[in-house]
N, CA, C and O atoms as a GROMACS GRO file, in nm:
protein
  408
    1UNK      N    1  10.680  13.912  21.129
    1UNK     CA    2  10.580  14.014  21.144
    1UNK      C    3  10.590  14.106  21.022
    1UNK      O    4  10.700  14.140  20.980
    2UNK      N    5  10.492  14.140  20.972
    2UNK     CA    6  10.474  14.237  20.844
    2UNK      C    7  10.409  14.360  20.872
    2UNK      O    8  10.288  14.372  20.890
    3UNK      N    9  10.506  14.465  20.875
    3UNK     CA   10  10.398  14.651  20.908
    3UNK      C   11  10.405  14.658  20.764
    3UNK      O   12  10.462  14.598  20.672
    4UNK      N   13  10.302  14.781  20.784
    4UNK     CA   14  10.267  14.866  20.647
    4UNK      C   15  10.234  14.984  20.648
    4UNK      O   16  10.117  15.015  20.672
    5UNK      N   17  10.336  15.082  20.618
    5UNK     CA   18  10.341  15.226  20.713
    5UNK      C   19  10.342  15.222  20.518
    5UNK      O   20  10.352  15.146  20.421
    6UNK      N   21  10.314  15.421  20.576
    6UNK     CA   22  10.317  15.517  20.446
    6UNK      C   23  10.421  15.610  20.470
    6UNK      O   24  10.423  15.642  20.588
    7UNK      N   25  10.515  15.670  20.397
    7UNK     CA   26  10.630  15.735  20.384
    7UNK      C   27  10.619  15.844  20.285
    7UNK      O   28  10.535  15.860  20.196
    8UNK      N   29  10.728  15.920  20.322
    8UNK     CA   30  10.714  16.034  20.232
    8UNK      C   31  10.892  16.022  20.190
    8UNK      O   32  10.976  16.000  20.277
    9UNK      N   33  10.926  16.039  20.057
    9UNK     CA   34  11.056  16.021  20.036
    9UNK      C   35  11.078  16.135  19.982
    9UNK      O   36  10.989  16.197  19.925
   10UNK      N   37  11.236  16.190  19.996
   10UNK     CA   38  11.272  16.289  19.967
   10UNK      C   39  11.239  16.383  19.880
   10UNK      O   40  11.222  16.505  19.889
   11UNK      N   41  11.230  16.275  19.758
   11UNK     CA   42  11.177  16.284  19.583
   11UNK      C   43  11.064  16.348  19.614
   11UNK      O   44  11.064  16.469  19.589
   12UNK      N   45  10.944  16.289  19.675
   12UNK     CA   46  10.831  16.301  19.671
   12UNK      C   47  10.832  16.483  19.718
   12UNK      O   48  10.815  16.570  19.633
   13UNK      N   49  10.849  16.509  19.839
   13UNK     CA   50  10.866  16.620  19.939
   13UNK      C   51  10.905  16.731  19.803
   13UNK      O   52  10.812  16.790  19.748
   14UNK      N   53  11.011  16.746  19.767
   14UNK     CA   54  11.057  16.847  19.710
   14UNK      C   55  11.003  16.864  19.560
   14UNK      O   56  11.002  16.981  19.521
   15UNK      N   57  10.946  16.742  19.446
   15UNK     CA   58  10.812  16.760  19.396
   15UNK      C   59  10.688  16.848  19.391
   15UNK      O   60  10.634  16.913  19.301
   16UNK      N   61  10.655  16.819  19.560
   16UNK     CA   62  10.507  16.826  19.621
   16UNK      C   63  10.561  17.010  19.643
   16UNK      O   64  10.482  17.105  19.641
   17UNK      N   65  10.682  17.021  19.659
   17UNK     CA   66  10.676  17.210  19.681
   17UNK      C   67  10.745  17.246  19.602
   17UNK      O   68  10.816  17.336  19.645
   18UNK      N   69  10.767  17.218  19.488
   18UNK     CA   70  10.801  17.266  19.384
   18UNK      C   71  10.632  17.322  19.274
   18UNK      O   72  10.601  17.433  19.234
   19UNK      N   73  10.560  17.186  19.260
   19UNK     CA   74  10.422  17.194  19.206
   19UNK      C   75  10.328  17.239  19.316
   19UNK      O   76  10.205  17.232  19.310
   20UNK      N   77  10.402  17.287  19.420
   20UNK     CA   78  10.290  17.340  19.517
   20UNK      C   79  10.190  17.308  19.538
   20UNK      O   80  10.097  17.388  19.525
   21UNK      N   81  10.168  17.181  19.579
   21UNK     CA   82  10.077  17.069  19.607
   21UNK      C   83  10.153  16.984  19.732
   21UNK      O   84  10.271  16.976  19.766
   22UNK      N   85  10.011  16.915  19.793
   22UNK     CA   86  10.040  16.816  19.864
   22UNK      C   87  10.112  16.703  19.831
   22UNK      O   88  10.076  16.632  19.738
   23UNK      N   89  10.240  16.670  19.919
   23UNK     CA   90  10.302  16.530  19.870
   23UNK      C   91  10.204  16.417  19.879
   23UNK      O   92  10.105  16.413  19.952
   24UNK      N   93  10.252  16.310  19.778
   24UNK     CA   94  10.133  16.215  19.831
   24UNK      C   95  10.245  16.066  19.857
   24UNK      O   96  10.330  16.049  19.770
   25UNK      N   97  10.241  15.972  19.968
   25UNK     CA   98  10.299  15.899  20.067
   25UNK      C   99  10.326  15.770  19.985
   25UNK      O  100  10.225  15.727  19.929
   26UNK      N  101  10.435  15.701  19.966
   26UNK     CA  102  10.455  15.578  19.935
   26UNK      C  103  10.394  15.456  20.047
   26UNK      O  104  10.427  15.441  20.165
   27UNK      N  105  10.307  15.386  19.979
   27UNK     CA  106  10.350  15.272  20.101
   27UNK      C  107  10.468  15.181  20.112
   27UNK      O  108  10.522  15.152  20.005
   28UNK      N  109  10.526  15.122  20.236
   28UNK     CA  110  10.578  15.070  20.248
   28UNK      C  111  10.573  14.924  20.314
   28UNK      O  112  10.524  14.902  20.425
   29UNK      N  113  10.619  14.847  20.250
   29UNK     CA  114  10.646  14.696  20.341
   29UNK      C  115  10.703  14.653  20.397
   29UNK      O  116  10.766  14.557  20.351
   30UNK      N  117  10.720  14.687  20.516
   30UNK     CA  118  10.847  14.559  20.589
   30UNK      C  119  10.820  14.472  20.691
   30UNK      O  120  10.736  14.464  20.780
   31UNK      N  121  10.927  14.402  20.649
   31UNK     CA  122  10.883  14.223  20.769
   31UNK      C  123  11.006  14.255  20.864
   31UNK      O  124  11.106  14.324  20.841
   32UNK      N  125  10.967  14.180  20.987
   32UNK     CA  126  11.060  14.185  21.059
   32UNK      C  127  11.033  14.046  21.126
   32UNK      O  128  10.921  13.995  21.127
   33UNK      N  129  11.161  13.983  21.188
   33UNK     CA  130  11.188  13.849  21.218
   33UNK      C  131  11.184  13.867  21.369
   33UNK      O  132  11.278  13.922  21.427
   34UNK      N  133  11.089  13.826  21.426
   34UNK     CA  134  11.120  13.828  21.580
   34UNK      C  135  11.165  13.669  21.677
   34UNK      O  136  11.084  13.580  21.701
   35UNK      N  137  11.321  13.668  21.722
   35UNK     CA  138  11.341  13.557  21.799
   35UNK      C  139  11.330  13.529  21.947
   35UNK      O  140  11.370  13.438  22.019
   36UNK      N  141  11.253  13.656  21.972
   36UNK     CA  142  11.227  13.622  22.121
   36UNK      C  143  11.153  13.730  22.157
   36UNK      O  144  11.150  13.840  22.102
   37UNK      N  145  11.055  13.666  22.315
   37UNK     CA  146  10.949  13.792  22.337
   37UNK      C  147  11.018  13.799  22.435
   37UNK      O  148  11.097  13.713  22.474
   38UNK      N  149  10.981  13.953  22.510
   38UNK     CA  150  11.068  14.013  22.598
   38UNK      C  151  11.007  13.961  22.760
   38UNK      O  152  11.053  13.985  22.872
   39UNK      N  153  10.926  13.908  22.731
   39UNK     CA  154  10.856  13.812  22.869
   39UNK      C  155  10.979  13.673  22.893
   39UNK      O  156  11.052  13.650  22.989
   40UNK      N  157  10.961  13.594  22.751
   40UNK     CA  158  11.042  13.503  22.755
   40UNK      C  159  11.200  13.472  22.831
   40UNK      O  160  11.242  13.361  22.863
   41UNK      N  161  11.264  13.589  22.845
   41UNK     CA  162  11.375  13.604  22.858
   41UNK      C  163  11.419  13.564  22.987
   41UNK      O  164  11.365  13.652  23.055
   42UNK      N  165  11.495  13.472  23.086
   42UNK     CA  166  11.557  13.497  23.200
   42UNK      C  167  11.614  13.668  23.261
   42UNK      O  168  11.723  13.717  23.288
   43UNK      N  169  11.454  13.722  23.263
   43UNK     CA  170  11.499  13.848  23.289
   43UNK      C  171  11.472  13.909  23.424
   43UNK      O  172  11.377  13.982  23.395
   44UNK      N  173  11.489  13.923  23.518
   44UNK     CA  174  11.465  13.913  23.680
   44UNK      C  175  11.429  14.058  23.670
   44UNK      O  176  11.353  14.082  23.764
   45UNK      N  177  11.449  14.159  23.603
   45UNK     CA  178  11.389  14.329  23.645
   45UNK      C  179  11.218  14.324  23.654
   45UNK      O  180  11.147  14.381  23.737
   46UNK      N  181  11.181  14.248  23.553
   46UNK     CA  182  11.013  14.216  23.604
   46UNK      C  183  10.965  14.183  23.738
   46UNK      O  184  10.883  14.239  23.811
   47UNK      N  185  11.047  14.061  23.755
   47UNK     CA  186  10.998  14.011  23.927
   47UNK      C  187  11.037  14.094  24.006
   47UNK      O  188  10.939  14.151  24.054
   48UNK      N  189  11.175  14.152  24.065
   48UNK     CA  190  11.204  14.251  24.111
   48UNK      C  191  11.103  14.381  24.132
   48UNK      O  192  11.067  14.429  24.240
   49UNK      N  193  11.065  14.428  23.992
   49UNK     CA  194  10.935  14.569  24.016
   49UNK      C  195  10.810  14.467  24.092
   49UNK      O  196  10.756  14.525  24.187
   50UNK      N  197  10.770  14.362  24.070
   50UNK     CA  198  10.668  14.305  24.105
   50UNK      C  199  10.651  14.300  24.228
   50UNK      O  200  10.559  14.353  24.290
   51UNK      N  201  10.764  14.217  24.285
   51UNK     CA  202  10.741  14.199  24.474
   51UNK      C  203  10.765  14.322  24.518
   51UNK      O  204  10.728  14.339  24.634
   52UNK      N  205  10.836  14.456  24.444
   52UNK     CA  206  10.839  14.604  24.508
   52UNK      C  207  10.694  14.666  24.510
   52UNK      O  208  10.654  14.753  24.588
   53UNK      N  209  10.626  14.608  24.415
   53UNK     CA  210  10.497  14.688  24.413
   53UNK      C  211  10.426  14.576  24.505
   53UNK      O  212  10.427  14.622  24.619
   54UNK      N  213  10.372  14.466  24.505
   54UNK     CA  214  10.333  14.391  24.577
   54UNK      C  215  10.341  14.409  24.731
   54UNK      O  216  10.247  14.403  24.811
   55UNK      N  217  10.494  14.434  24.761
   55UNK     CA  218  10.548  14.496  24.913
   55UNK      C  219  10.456  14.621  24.928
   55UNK      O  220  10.394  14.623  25.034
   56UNK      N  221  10.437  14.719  24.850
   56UNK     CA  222  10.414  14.826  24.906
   56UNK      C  223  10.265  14.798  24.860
   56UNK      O  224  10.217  14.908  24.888
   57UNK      N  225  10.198  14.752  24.828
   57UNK     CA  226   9.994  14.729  24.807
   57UNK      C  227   9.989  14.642  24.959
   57UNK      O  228   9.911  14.679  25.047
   58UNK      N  229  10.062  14.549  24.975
   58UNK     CA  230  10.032  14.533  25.096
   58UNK      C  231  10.066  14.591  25.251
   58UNK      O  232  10.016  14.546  25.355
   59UNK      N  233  10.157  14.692  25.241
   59UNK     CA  234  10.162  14.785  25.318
   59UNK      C  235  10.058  14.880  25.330
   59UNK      O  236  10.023  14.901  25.446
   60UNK      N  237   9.977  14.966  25.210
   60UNK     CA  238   9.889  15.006  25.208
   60UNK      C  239   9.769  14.954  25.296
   60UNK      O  240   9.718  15.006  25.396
   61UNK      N  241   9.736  14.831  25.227
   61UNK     CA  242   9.620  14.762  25.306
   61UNK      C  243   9.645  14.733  25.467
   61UNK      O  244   9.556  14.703  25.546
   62UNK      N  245   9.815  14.750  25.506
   62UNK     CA  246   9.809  14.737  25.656
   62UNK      C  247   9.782  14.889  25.730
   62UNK      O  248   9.727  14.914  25.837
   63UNK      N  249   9.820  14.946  25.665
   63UNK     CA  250   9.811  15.107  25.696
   63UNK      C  251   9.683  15.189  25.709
   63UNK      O  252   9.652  15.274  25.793
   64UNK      N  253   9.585  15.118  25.554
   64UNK     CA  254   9.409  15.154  25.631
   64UNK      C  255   9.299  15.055  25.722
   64UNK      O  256   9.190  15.075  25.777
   65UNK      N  257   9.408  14.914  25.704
   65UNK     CA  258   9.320  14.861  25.816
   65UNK      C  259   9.314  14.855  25.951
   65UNK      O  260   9.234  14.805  26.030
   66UNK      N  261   9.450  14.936  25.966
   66UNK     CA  262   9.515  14.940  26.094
   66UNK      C  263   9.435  15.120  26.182
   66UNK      O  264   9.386  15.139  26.293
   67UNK      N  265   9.463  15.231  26.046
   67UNK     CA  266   9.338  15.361  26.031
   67UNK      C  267   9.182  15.262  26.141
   67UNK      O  268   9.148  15.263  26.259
   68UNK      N  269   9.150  15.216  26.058
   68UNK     CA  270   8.957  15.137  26.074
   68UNK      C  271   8.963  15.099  26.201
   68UNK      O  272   8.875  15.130  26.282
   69UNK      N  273   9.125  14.990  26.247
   69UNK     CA  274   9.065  14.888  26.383
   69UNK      C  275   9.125  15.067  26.455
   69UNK      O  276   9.046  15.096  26.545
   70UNK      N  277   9.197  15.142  26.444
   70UNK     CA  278   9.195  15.262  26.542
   70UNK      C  279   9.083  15.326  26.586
   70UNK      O  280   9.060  15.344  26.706
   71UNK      N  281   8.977  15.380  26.456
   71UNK     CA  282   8.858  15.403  26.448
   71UNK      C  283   8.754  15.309  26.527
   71UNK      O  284   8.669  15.361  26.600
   72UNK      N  285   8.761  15.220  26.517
   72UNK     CA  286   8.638  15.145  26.600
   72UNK      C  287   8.658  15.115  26.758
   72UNK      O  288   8.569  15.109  26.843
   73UNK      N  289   8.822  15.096  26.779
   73UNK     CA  290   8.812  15.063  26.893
   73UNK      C  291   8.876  15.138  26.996
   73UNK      O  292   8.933  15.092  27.095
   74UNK      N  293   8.855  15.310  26.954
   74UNK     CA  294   8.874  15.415  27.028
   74UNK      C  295   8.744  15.462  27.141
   74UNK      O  296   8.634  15.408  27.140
   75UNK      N  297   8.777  15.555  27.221
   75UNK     CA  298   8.705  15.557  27.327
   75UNK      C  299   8.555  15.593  27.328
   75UNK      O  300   8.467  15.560  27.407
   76UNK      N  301   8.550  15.696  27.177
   76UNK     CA  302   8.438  15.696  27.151
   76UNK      C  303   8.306  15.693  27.156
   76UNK      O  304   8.225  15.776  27.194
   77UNK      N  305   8.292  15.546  27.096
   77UNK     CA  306   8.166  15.431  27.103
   77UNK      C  307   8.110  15.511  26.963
   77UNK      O  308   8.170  15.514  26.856
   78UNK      N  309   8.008  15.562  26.986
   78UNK     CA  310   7.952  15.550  26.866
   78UNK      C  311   7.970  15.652  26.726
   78UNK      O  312   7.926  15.635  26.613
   79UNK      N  313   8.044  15.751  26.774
   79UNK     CA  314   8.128  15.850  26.710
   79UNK      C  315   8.211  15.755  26.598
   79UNK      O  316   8.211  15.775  26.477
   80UNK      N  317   8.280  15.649  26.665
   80UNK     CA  318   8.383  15.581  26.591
   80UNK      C  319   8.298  15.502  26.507
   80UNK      O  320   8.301  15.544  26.392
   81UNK      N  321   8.242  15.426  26.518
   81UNK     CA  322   8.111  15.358  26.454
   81UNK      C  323   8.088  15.414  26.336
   81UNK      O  324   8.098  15.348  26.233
   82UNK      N  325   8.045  15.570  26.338
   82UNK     CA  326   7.994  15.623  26.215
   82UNK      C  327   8.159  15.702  26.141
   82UNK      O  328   8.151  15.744  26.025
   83UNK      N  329   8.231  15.709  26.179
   83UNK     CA  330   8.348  15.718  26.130
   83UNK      C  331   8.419  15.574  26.039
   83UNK      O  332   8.505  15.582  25.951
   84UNK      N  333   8.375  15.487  26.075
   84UNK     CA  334   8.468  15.352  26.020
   84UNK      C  335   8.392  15.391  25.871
   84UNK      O  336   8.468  15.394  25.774
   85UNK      N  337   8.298  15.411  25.856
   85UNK     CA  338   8.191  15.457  25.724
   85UNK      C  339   8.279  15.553  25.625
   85UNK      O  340   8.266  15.540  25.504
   86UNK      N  341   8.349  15.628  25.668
   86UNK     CA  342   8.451  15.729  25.588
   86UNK      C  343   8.592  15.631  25.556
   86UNK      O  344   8.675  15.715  25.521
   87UNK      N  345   8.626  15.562  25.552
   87UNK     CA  346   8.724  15.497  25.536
   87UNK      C  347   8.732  15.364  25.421
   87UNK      O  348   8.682  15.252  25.420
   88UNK      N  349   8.811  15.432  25.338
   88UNK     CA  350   8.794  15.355  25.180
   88UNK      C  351   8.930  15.243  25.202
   88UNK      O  352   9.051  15.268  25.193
   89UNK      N  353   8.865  15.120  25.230
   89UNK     CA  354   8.936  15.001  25.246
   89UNK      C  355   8.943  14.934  25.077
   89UNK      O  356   8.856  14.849  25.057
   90UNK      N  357   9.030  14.961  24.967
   90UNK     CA  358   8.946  14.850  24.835
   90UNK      C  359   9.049  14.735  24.834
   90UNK      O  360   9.163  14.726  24.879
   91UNK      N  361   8.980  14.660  24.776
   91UNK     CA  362   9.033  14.487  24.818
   91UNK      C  363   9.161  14.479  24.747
   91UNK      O  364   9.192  14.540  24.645
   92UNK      N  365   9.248  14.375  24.829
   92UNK     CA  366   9.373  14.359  24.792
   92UNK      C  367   9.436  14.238  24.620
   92UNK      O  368   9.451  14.120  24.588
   93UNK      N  369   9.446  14.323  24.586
   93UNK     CA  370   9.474  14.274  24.445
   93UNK      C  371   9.627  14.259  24.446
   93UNK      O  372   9.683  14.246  24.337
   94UNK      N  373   9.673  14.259  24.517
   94UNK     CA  374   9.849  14.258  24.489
   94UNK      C  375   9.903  14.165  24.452
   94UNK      O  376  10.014  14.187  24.403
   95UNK      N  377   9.867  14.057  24.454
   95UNK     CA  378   9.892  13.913  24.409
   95UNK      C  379   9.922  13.889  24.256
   95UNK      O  380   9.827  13.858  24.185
   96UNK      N  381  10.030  13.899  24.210
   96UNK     CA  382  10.090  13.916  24.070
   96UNK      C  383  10.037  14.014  24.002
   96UNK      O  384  10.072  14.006  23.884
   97UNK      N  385   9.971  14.100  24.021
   97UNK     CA  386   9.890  14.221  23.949
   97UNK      C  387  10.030  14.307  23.900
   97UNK      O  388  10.012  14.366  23.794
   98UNK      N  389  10.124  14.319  23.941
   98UNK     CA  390  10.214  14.384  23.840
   98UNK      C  391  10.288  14.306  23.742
   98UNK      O  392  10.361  14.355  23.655
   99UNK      N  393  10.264  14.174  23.760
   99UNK     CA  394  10.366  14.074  23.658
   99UNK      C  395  10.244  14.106  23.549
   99UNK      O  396  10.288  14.138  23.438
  100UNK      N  397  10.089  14.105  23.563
  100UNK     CA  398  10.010  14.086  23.473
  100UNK      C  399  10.021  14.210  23.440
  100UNK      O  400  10.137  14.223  23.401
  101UNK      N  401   9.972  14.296  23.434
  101UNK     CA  402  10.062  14.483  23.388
  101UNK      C  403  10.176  14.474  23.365
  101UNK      O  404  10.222  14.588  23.361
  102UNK      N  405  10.261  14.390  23.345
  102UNK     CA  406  10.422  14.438  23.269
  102UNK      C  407  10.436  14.393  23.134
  102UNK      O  408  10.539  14.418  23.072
   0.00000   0.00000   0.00000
């Protein structure tokens, strides 16, 4: 991999306030050798956060669908009906959604 940052070197700095002017930035080149991506690795802390978040999205979804069937099939009748309408059910995405975010 090759960056290409701009730098300010010491030289430059004490120059730039001596002539009381703006320093002006060297560029720089450097490569760097990469032997492994951090996905690649036999690394289990990924899966671990994954089924923790996964565990708890699907707890969520038991917790407002469980809210809704309370709502509808309370004594009510039609009170509950227009109440199930206030209740933000959004679809369950938990299914590797944190391996794909890590």
């Amino acid at each position: 991999m090759v960056l290409h940052d701009l730098r300010y070197s010491a030289r430059t700095l004490t120059e730039a306030a001596r002539e009381s002017r703006r320093p002006r930035p060297r560029r720089v080149r450097r490569t760097v050798a990469i032997h492994s991506f951090p996905r690649y690795q036999r690394d289990r802390s990924v899966a671990r956060w994954s089924a923790r978040e996964e565990r708890r999205a699907r707890q969520r979804l038991r917790r407002q669908v469980g809210t809704l069937l309370g709502m509808v099939n309370s004594a009510a009748g039609e009170l509950a009906l227009d109440a199930v309408d206030t209740v933000d059910v959004p679809p369950a995405r938990h299914r590797r959604g944190s391996l794909w975010l890590a």
